[in-house]
C-alpha positions as CSV (number, residue, x, y, z in Angstrom):
1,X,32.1,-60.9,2.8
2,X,29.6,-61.3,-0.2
3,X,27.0,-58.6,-0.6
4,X,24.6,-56.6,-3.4
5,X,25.4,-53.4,-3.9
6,X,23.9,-50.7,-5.5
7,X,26.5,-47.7,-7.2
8,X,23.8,-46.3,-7.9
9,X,19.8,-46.0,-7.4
10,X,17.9,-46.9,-10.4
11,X,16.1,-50.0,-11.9
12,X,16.6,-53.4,-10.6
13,X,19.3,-54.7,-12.6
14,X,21.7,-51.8,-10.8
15,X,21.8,-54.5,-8.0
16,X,25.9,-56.0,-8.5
17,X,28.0,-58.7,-6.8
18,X,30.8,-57.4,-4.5
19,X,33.2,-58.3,-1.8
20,X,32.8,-56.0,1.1
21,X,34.3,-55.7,4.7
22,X,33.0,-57.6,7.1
23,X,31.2,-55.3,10.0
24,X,33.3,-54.9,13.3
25,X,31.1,-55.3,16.4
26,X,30.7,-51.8,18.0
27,X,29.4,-51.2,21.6
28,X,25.6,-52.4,22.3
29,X,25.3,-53.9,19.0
30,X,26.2,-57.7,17.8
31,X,27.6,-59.0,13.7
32,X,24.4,-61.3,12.7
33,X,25.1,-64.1,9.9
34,X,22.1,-63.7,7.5
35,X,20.4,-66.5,6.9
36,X,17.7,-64.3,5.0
37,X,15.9,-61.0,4.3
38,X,12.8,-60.5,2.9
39,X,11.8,-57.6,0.5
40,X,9.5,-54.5,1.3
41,X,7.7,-51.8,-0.5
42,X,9.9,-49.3,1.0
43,X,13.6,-51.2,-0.1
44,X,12.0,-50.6,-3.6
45,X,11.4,-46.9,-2.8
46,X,14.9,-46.4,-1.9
47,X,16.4,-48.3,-5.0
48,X,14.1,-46.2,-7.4
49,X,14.5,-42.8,-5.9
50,X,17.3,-42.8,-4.0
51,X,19.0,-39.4,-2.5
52,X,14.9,-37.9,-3.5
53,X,14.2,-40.0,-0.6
54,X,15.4,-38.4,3.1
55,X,15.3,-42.2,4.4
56,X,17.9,-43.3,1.8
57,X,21.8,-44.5,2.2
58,X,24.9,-42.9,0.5
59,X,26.5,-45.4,-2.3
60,X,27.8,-47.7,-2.3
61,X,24.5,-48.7,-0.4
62,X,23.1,-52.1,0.9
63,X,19.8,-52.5,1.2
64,X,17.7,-55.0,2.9
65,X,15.8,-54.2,6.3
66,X,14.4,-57.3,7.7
67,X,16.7,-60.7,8.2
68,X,17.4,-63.7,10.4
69,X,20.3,-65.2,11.0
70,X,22.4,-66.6,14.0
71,X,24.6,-64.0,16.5
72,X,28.0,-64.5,15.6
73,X,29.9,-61.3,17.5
74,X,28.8,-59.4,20.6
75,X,29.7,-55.7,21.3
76,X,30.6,-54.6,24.5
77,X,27.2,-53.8,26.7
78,X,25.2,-55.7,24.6
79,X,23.8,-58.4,27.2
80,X,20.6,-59.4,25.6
81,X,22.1,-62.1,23.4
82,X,24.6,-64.8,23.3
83,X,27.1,-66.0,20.3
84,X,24.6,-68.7,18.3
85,X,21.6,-67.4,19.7
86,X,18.8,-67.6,16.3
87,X,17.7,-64.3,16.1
88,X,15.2,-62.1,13.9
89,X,14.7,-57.9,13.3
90,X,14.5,-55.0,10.9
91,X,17.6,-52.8,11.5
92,X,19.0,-51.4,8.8
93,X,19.5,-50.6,5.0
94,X,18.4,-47.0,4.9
95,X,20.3,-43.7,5.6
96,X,23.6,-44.5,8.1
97,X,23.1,-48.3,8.5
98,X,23.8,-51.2,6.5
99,X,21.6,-53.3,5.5
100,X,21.0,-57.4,5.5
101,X,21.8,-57.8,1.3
102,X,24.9,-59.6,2.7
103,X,26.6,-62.4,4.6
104,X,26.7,-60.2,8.0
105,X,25.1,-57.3,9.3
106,X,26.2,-55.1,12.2
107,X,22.4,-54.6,14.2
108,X,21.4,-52.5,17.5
109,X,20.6,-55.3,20.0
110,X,17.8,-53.1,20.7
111,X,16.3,-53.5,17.4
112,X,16.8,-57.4,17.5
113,X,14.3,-60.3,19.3
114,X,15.4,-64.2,19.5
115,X,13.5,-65.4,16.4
116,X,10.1,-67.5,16.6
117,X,11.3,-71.2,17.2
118,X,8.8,-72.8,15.2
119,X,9.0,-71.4,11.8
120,X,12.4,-71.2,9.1
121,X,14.6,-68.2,9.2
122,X,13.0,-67.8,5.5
123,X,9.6,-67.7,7.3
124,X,11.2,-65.8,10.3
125,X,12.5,-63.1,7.4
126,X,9.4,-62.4,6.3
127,X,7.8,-60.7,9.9
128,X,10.0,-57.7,11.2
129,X,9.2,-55.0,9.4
130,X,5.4,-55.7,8.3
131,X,5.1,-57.2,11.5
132,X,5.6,-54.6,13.5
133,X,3.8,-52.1,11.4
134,X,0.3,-54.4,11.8
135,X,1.0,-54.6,15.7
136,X,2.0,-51.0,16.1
137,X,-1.6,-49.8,14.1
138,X,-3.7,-52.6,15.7
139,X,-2.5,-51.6,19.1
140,X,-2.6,-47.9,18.8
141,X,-6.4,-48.1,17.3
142,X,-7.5,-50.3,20.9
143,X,-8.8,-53.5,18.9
144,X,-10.4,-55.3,21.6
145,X,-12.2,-58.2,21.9
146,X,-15.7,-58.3,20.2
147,X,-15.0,-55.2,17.6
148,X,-15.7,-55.9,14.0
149,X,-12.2,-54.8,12.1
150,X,-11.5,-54.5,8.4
151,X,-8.6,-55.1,6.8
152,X,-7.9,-53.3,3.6
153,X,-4.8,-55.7,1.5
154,X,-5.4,-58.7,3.8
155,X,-3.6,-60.8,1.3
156,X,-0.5,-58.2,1.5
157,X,2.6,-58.1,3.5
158,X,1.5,-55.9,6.1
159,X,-2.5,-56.9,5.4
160,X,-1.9,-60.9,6.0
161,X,-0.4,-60.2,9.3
162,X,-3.0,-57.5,10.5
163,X,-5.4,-60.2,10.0
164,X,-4.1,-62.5,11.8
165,X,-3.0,-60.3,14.5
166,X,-6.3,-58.5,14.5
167,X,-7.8,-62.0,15.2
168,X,-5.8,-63.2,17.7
169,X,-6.9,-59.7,19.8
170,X,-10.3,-61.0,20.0
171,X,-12.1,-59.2,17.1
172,X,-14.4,-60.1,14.5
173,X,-12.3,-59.7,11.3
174,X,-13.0,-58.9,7.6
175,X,-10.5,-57.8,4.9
176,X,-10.6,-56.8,1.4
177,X,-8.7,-58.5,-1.9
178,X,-9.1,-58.4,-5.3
179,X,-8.7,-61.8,-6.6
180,X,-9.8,-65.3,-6.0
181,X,-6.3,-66.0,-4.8
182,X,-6.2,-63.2,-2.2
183,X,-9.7,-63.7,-1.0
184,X,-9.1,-67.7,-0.7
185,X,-6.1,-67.0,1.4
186,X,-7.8,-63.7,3.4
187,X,-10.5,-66.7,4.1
188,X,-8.1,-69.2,5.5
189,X,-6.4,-66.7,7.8
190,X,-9.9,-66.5,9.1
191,X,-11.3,-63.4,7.9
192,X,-14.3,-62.8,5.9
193,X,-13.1,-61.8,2.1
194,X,-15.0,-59.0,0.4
195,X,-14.1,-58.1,-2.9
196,X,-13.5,-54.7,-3.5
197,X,-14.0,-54.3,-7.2
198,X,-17.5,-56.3,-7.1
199,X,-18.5,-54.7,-3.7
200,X,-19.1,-51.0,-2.9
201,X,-18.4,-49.5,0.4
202,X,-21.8,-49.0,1.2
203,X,-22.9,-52.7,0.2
204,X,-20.4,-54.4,2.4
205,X,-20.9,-51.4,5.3
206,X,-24.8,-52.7,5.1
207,X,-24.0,-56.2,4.9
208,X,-21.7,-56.7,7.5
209,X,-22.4,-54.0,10.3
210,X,-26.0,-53.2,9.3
211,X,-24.6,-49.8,8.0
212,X,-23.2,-49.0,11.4
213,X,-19.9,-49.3,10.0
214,X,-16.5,-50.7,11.6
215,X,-15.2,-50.5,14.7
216,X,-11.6,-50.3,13.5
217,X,-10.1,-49.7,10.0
218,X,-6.8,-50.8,8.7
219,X,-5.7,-49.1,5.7
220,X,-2.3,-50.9,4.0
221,X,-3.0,-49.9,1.0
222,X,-3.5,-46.0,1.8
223,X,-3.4,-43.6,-0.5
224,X,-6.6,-42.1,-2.4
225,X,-8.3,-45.7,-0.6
226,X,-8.2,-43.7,2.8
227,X,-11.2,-42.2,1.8
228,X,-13.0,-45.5,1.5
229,X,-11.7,-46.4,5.5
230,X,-13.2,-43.1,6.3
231,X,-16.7,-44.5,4.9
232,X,-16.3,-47.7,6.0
233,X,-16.1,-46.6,9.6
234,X,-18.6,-46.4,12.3
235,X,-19.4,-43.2,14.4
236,X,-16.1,-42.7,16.5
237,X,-14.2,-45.4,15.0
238,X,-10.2,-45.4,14.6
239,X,-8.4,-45.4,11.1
240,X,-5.2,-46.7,10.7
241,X,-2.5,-46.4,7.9
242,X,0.5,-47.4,6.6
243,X,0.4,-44.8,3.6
244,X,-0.8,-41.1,3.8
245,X,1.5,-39.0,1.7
246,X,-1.6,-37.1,-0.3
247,X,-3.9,-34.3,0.0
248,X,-7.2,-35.4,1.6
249,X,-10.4,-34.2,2.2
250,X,-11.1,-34.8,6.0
251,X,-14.5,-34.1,5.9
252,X,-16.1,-37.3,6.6
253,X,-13.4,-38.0,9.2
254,X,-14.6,-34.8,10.8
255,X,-18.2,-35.6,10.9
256,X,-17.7,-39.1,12.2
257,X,-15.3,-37.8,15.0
258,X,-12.6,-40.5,14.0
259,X,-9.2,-41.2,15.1
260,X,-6.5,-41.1,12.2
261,X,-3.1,-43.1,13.4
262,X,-0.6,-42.9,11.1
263,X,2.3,-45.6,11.4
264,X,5.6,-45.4,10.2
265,X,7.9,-48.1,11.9
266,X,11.0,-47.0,11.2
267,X,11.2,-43.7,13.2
268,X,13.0,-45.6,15.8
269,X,15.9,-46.4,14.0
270,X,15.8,-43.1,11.6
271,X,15.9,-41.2,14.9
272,X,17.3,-43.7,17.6
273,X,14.8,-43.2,19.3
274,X,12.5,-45.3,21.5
275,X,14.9,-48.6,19.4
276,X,13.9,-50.9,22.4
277,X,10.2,-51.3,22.0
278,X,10.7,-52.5,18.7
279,X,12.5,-55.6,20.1
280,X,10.1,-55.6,22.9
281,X,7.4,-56.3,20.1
282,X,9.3,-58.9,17.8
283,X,9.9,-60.9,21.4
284,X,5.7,-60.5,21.4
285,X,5.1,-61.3,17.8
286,X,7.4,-64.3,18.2
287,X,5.6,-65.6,21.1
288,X,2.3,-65.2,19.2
289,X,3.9,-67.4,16.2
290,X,5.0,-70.0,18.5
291,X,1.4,-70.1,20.0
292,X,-0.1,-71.1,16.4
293,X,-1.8,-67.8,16.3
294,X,0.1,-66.1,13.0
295,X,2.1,-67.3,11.0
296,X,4.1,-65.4,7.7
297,X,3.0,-66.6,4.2
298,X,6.1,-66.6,1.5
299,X,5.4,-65.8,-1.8
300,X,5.7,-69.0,-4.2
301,X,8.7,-67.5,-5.6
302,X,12.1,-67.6,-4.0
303,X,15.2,-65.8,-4.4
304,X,19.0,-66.2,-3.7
305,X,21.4,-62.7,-2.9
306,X,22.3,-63.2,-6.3
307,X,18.9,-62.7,-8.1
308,X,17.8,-59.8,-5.6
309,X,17.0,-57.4,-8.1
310,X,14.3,-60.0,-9.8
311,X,13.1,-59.8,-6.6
312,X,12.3,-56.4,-6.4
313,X,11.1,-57.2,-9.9
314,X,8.7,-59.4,-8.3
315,X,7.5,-57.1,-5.8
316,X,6.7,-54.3,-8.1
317,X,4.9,-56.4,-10.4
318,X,2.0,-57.0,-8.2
319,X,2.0,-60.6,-8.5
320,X,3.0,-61.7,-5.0
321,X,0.8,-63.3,-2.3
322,X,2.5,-62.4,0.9
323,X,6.5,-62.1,1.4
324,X,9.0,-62.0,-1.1
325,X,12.4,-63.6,0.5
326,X,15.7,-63.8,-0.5
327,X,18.0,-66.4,0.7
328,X,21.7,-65.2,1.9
329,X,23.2,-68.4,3.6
């Protein structure tokens, strides 16, 4: 089968054709035909850093976590699928499993849903990963009906869905961007857009919850901008984050009795553990698409296997509005 390899980690253009076994089927798994994969922050991680990484595969490597494609092989005990059956996950390209940057991929059923039937397998791509980590800190932070919620990134991968997601829970939602473009689009997934390099914490905390502050935060950009989700949270409010890996002062956290949940989706399948709830929420997500309640936005830039490393390119420049997806069938 095709696939794009990497020999070694490194810059983009290490990416290179090759021919490659096709996966056997193995018990309680099933061989997917990719249709598509879409590209995430962390596929870029492992291509830069590579063994500095814990997460990352031996080379030869393929890389790629999220796909959709069509069932083409069923392991023995694998009973949740049948052969053509459309089908959407994350599971794989990082440290022991193969990953969708080629014409099959060998997938725990477990970590596998039936795919949303009203959207593309491009579109369907674009969810897994990003999707689950929105859910997965949404859930964990009780949004409920009636809370007011910011979004920090609403116009990013993970940020776009959170939104939408954080909507369709019943709460009140606002999101920050830093351009036109991302607040236009943060707007029509029916959030109120603040601009966070006109608009201070305090301003928007005033304006928005009469300086109470919000209910729940969710942080997808992370970093040193957790300590602006501290701020921006009320009085025994939950934080949620898709990126913690600094030193922080919790001091404001401390004095605001907050709840700090940290999400990192792909424990279940470094650990095989817990794989099953992970399909159990694409099956949810996929219902929620099909209800007209989220849907993915593609960046206006698409990409055959061939051109993967542009784009990772693409990615790391900053440019994007939503997901970046490659077409593999």
């Amino acid at each position: 089968m095709k696939a794009m390899i990497l020999n070694e980690f490194g810059t983009s253009d290490k990416f290179e054709p090759a021919e490659v076994e096709k996966p056997v089927v193995t018990a309680g798994h099933v061989v997917i035909k990719i249709a598509a994969t879409s590209i995430n922050t962390v596929d870029t991680m492992i291509r830069q850093m590579g063994k500095d990484l814990p997460l990352s595969p031996e080379t030869p490597a393929i890389l790629g976590m999220d796909f959709a494609g069509t069932v083409e092989e069923i392991g023995d005990g694998a009973t949740k699928f049948k052969v053509g059956d459309q089908v959407y996950g994350c599971a794989g390209g990082l440290v022991g499993i193969k990953g969708a940057l080629a014409e099959f991929l060998l997938a725990d059923e477990n970590l596998v849903a039936l795919k949303p039937e009203t959207i593309s397998m491009e579109q369907a791509a674009a969810i897994p990963l990003v999707g689950i980590t929105a859910y997965e800190g949404l859930i964990r932070a009780g949004v409920q009906t009636g809370q007011k919620v910011l979004v920090h990134g609403g116009a990013g991968g993970v940020g776009h869905l959170a939104v939408q997601l954080a909507n369709h829970l019943g709460a009140e939602v606002f999101s920050t961007g830093g351009t036109e473009e991302q607040l236009q689009l943060i707007k029509e997934l029916g959030a109120t857009p603040i601009n966070f390099k006109t608009e201070t914490v305090e301003s928007y905390v005033q304006e928005y919850t009469e300086g109470r502050g919000f209910d729940v935060v969710f942080d997808s950009v992370g970093g040193p901008n957790l300590a602006k989700s501290f701020e921006a949270a009320a009085l025994n409010a939950h934080v949620a984050t898709t990126v913690s890996l600094l030193e922080l002062d919790l001091t404001t956290a401390h004095f605001k009795g907050l709840s700090l949940h940290v999400v990192f989706m792909l424990l279940p399948m470094l650990h095989n553990q817990n794989r099953k709830v992970h399909g159990e929420i694409l099956s949810k997500l996929a219902d929620i698409v099909d209800a007209g309640k989220m849907k993915p936005i593609l960046d206006e830039k698409t990409f055959t296997l061939q051109e993967v490393g542009h784009a990772h390119d693409r990615l790391e420049s900053g440019a994007a509005i939503g997901k970046i997806v490659v077409s593999v069938g």
